[in-house]
C-alpha positions as CSV (number, residue, x, y, z in Angstrom):
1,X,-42.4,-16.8,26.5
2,X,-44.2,-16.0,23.5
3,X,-48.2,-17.5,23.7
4,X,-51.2,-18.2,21.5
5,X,-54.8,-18.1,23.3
6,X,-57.4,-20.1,20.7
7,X,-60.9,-19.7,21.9
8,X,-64.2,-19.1,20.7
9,X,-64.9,-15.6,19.4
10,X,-67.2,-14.5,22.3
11,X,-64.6,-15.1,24.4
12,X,-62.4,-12.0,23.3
13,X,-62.5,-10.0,26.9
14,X,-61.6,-12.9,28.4
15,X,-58.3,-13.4,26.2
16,X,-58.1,-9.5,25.9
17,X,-57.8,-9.9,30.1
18,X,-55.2,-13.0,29.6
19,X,-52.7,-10.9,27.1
20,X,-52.7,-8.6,29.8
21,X,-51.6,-10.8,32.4
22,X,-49.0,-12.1,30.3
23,X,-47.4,-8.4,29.0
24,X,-47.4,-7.8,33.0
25,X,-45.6,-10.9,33.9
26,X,-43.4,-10.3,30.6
27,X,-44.6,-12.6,28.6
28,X,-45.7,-11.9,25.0
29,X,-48.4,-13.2,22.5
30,X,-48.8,-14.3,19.3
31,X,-52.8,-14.5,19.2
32,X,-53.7,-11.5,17.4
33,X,-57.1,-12.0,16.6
34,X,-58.9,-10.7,19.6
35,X,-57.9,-7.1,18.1
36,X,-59.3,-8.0,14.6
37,X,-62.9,-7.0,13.6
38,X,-65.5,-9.7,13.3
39,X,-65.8,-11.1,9.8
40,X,-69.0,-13.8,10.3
41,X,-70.1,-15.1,8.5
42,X,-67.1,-16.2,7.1
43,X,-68.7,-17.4,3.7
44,X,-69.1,-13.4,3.3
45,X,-65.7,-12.6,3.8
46,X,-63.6,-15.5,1.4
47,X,-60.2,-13.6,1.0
48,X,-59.9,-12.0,5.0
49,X,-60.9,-15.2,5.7
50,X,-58.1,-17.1,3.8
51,X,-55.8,-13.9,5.3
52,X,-56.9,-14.6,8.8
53,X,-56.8,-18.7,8.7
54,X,-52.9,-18.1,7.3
55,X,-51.6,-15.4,9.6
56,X,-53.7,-17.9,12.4
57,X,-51.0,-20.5,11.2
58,X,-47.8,-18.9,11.5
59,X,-48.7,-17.2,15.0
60,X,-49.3,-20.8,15.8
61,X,-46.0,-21.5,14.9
62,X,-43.9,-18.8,16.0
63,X,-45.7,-19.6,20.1
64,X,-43.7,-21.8,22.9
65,X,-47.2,-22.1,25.0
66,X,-50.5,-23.0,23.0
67,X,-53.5,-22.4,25.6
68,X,-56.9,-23.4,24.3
69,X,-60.0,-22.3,26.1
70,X,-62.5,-24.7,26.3
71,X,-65.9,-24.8,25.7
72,X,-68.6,-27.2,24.9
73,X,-68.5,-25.9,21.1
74,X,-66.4,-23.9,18.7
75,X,-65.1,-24.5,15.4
76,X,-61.8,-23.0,14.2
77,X,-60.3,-23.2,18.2
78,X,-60.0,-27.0,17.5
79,X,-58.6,-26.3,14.2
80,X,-56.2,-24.0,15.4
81,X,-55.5,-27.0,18.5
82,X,-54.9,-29.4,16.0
83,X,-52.4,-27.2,14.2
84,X,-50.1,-27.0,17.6
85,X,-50.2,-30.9,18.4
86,X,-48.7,-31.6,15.3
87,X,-45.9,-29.2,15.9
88,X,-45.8,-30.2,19.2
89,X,-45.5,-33.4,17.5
90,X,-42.7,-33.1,15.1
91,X,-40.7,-30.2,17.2
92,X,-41.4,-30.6,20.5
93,X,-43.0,-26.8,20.6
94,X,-45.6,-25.6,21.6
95,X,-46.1,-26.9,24.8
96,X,-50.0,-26.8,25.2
97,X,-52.8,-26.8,27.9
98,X,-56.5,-26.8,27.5
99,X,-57.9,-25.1,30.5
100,X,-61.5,-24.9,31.8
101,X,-65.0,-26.7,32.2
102,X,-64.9,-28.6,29.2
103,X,-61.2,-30.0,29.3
104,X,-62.3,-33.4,28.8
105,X,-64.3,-32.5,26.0
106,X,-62.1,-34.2,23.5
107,X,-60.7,-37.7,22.7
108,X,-57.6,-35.5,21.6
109,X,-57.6,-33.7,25.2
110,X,-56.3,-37.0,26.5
111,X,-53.1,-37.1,24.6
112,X,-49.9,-36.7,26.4
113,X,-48.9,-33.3,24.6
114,X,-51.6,-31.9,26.4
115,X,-51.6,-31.0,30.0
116,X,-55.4,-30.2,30.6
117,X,-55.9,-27.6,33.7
118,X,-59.0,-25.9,35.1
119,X,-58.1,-22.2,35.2
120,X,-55.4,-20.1,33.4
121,X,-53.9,-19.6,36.6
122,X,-52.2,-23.4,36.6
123,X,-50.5,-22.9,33.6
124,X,-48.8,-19.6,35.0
125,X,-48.2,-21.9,38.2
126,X,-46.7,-24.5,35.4
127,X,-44.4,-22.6,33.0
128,X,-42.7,-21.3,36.5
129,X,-40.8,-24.4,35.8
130,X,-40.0,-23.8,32.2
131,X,-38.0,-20.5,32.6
C-alpha cells in the first residue's frame, strides 16, 4: 500500500523512521517532503512554495493510507488532512488515521473517515485487515 505521512516539519526523523518501516514491511510512500530542503519562511520562497503545495496534492492523491501526526499545532498538516477527507469523501480512498497525543485535537478528528489511534503501530495492526 502506497502511504502519505503529513506532520509538522520538525517532525521529519520521526516520518524519515516511519518510511522505513513501511519499505521493510513493503509498503511504499508518497510523502516526499521529508527529503526536501527547508524553504521557511515560505513568503521567501513564492514559486517552490506553489511547487511543493501542488506536488503535496497529487501525492495526496495517488496514497491508499493518509496518516497525520498529531500535534497541538501545525499549519499545512491540517491542510494537507483536509485535502484526503474530501477524497476520502468522494472516492472512498484514502483511508486515514490521526495517530498520537493530540488525536482529539480537532472537531474534524471526530468524523467517521477517520480512525484516530495513539501510535503508528495500530495502524500497521489495522491495514493487516486491508490486504
Amino acid at each position: 500500500m502506497k502511504f502519505y505521512i503529513a506532520s509538522r516539519l520538525k517532525n521529519k526523523e520521526f516520518v524519515r523512521k516511519i518510511h522505513n518501516e513501511l519499505l521493510k514491511k513493503g509498503h511504499t510512500f508518497t510523502s516526499s517532503w521529508i527529503e526536501e530542503k527547508d524553504i521557511l519562511p515560505y513568503e521567501k520562497h513564492k514559486k517552490e512554495s506553489e511547487v511543493r503545495a501542488n506536488k503535496s496534492i497529487e501525492e495526496i492523491n495517488n496514497c491508499d493510507i493518509f496518516v497525520l501526526i498529531s500535534d497541538e499545532t501545525g499549519a499545512g498538516m491540517y491542510t494537507e488532512l483536509g485535502i484526503a477527507l474530501q477524497l476520502a469523501k468522494t472516492n472512498n480512498k484514502p483511508k486515514i488515521y490521526v495517530v498520537g497525543r493530540y488525536n482529539e485535537r480537532s472537531v474534524f478528528f471526530f468524523l467517521p473517515l477517520i480512525k484516530r489511534v495513539n501510535s503508528f503501530k495500530e495502524v500497521l495492526d489495522d491495514i493487516k485487515s486491508l490486504a
